[in-house]
VOGU-3710 file (C-alpha; in Angstrom, 3 decimals, decimal comma):
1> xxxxxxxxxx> 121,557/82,238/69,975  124,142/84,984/69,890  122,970/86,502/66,654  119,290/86,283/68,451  120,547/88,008/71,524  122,397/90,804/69,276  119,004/91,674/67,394  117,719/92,138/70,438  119,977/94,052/72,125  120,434/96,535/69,520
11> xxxxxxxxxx> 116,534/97,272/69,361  116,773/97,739/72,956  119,607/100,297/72,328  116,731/102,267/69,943  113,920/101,541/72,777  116,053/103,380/75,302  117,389/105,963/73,311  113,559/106,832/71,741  112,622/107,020/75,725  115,414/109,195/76,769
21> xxxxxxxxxx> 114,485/112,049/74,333  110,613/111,556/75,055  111,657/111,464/78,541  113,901/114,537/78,543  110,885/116,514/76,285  108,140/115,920/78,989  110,693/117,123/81,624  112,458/120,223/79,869  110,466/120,989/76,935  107,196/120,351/77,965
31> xxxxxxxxxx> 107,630/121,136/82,274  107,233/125,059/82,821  110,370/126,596/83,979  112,571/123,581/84,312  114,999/125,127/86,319  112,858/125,891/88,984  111,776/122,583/88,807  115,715/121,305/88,876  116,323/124,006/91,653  114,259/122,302/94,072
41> xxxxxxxxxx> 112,090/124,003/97,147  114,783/125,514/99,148  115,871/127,461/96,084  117,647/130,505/95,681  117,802/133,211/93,043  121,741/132,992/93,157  121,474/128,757/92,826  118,780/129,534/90,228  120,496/131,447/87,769  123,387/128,796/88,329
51> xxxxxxxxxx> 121,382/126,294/86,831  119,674/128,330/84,296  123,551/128,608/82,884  124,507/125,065/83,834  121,759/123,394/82,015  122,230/125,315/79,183  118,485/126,479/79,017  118,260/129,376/77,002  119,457/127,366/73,967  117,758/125,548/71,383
61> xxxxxxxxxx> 115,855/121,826/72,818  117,575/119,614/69,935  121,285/121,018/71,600  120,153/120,564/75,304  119,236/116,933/74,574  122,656/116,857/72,831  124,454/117,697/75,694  122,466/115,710/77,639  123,588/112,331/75,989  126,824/113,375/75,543
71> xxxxxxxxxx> 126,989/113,473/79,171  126,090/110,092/79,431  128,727/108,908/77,160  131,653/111,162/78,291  130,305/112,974/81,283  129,678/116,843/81,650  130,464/119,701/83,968  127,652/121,613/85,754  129,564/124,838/86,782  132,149/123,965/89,225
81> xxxxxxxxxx> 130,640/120,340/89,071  132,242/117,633/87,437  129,774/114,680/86,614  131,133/111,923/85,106  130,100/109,141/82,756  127,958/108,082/82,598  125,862/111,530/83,473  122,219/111,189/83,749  122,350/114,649/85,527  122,869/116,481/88,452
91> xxxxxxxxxx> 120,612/117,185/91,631  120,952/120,463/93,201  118,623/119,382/95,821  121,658/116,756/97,088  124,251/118,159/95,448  125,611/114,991/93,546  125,062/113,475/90,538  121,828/111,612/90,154  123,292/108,248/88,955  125,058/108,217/92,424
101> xxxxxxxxxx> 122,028/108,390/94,220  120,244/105,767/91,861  123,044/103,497/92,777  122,972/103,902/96,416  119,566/103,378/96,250  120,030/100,309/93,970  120,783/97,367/96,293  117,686/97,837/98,197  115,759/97,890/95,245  117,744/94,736/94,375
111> xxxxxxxxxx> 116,705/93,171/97,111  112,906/93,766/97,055  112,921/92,564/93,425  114,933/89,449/93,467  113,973/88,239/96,939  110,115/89,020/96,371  110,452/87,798/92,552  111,680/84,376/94,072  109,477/83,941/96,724  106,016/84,986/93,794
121> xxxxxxxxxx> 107,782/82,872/91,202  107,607/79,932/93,595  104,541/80,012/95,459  102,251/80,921/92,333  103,458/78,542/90,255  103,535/75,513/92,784  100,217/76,258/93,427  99,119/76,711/90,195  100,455/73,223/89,242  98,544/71,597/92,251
131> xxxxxxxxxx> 95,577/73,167/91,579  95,695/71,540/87,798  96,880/68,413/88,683  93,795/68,186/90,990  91,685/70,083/88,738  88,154/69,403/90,315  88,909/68,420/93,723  89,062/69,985/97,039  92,785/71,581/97,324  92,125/73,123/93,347
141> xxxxxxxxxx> 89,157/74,974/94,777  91,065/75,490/98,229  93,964/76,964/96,172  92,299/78,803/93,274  90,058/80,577/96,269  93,079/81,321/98,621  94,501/82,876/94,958  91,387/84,789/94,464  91,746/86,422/97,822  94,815/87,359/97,727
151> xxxxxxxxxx> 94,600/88,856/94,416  91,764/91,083/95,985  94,680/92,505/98,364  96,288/95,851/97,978  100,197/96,387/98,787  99,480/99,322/100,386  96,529/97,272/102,838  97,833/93,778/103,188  101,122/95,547/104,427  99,893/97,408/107,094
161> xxxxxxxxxx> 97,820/94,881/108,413  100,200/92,150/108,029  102,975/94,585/110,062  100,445/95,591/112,358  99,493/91,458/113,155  102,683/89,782/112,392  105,503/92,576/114,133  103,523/94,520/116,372  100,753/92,107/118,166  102,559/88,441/117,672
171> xxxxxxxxxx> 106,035/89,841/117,214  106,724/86,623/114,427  108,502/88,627/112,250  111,196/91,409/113,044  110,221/94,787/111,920  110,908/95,643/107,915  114,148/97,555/107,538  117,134/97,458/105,006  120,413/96,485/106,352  123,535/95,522/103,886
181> xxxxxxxxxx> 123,819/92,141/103,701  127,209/92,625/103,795  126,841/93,909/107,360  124,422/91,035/108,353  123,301/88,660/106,177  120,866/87,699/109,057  119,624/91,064/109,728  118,732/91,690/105,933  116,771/88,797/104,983  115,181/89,591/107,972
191> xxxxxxxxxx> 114,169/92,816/107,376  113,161/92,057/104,068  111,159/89,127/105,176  107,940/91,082/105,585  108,167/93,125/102,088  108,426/89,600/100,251  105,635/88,017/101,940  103,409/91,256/100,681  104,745/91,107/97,351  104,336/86,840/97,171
201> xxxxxxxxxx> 100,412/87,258/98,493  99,874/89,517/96,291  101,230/88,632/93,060  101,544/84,981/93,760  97,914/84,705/93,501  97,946/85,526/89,500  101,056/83,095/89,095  98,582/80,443/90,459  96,001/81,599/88,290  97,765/81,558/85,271
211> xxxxxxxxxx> 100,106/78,675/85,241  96,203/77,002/86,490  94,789/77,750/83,079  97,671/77,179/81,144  98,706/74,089/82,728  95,338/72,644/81,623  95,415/73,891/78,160  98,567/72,085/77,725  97,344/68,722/79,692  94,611/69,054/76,237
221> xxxxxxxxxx> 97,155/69,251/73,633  97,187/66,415/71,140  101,337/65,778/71,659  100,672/65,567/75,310  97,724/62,780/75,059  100,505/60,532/72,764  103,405/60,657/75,135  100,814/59,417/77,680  99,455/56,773/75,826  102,447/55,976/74,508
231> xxxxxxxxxx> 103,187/54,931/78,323  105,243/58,025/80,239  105,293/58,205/83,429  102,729/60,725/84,757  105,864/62,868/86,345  107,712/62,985/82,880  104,316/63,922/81,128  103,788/66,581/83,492  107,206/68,115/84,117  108,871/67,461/80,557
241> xxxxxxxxxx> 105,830/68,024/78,380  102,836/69,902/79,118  104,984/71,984/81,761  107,315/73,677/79,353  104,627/74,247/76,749  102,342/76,190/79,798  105,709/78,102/81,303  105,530/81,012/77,942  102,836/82,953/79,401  104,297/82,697/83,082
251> xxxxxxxxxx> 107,495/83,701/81,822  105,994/86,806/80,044  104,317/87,749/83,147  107,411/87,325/85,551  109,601/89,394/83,328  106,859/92,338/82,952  106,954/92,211/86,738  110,833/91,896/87,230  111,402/94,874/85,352  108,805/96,907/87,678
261> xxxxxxxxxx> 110,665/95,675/90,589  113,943/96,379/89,374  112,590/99,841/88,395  111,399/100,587/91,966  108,617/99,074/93,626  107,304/102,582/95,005  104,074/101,021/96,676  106,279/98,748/98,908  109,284/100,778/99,396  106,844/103,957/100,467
271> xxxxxxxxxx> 105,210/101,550/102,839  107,308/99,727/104,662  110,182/102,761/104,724  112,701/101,084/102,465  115,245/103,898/100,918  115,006/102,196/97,186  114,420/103,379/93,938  110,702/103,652/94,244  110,654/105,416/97,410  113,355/107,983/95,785
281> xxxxxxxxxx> 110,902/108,803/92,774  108,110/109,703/95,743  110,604/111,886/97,351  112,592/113,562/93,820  108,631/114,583/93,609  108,151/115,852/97,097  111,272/117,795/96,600  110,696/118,917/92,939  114,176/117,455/92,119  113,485/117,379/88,099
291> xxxxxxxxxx> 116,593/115,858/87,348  116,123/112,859/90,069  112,829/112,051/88,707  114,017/112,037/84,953  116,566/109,709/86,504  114,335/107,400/88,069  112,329/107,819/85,257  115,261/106,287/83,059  116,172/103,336/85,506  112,676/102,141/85,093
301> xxxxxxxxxx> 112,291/102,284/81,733  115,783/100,532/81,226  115,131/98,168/83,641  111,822/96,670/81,572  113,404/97,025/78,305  116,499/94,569/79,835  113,565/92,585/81,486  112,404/92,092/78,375  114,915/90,795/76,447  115,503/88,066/79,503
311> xxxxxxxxxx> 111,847/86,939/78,634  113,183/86,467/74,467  116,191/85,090/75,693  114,056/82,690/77,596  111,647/82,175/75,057  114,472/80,671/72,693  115,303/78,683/75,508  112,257/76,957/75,809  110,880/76,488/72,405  113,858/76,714/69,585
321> xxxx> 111,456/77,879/66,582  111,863/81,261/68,451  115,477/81,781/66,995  114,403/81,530/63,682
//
């Protein structure tokens, strides 16, 4: 298992450093004066030609990228500046280094994605598995429709209306905000409450889908019919057997999703006003902050790529022929 988990962690070290110089090509090589773009709106000729220098952009692409990740390994100065590793840049729209705005932007992020991720990975797939179970009979059709319709939602739809109905009109839920949870544990998960129900009704609904079909392709498998006839009980066929050969695909899917989440979910951070990851990727673009957005744009793409390797990692888990 740790021989598994050290394959895979050294082709995500190549993923992520393949991204970072594709990444840092579409932003400096490709993007049209980059320090204009780095300089932000309220820019000034005097903060411009500060960054021209500081960036080192009148030299060669191959050295600016080298300076770049040897800024990440043992930090870099910007002028005056000191950023230190590890350096993914630094924004003279806030005047601090980006990675300290990523992580004070991180545990709301965090708790969109593992609160929501939960609260999906528990509703779809319950439902999912009554819906098989009853294949055929009035709570599978009940389920798989209430499924369909919520798949039909939009974030951007079902969370207006639902803040609109639930926090405005009935007043069931208190209005969405972020608050520490080490300030008030109470006052966070209910702040978050709304932005997980979104998330659940609308991802839940492929969970239920999913785990539906796959559920019943594994109900059909030959090694399933023999552990029933040879007399299991109906729990242990379910739960021990066809269960953990139906939970690959789901897995696949929650860690595809985990990793967007963990990136930033920008649809439900923009919506309900949450200062995450995803809302500071809309804003490093409202701003033209070049180096936030390459930032963000880094966070996200390490964020799948760790995702990732948690779906191997649970892959070996649950069938051993993966290891080999």
């Amino acid at each position: 298992m740790l021989r598994f988990l050290i394959r895979r962690l050294l082709g995500a070290a190549l993923i992520l450093l393949v991204i970072s110089a594709v990444t840092f090509l579409l932003f400096f090589a490709v993007t049209p004066e980059p320090a204009l773009m780095s300089c932000g709106k309220q820019c000034t000729p005097q903060t411009l030609a500060a960054i021209n220098h500081n960036l080192g952009i009148d030299k060669p692409i191959p050295l600016q990228y080298w300076a770049f990740l040897v800024g990440v390994f043992a930090g870099r100065d910007f002028g005056a500046v000191h950023c230190p590793a590890p350096c993914l840049g630094y924004s003279f729209v806030n005047q601090q280094p980006v990675l300290h705005t990523l992580l004070d932007r991180l545990p709301a992020t965090l708790s969109v994605a593992l609160g929501a991720g939960a609260l999906v990975l528990t509703a779809g797939v319950g439902l999912g598995l009554i819906a098989a179970l009853r294949r055929g009979k009035a709570l599978d059709k009940i389920s798989m429709g209430a499924a369909l319709v919520g798949a039909s939602f939009q974030i951007y739809f079902f969370g207006i209306v639902a803040r609109y109905i639930l926090v405005d009109q009935l007043r069931w839920l208190p209005r969405p905000d972020y608050t520490s949870p080490g300030t008030s544990l109470v006052g966070w998960a209910g702040g978050m409450l709304l932005p997980w129900i979104t998330l659940a009704v609308v991802n839940a609904a492929t969970y239920a889908r999913f785990t539906r079909s796959a559920m019943l392709e594994s109900l059909s498998e030959e090694y399933v019919r023999a552990v029933r006839a040879k007399g299991l009980a109906a729990w242990g066929v379910y739960v021990k057997h066809a269960f953990r050969g139906a939970i690959t695909p789901v897995v696949t899917m929650f860690g595809i999703d985990m990793g967007l989440f963990l990136g930033g979910a920008l649809i439900t951070e923009t919506t309900f006003n949450i200062p995450g990851i995803g809302r500071l990727a809309v804003e490093s673009v409202g701003s033209q902050d070049l180096p936030m957005m390459m930032g963000t744009v880094l966070v996200a793409s390490t964020a799948m790529v760790l995702a990732n390797i948690a779906v191997d990692a649970c892959y070996a888990v649950i069938d051993p022929r993966v290891r080999i």
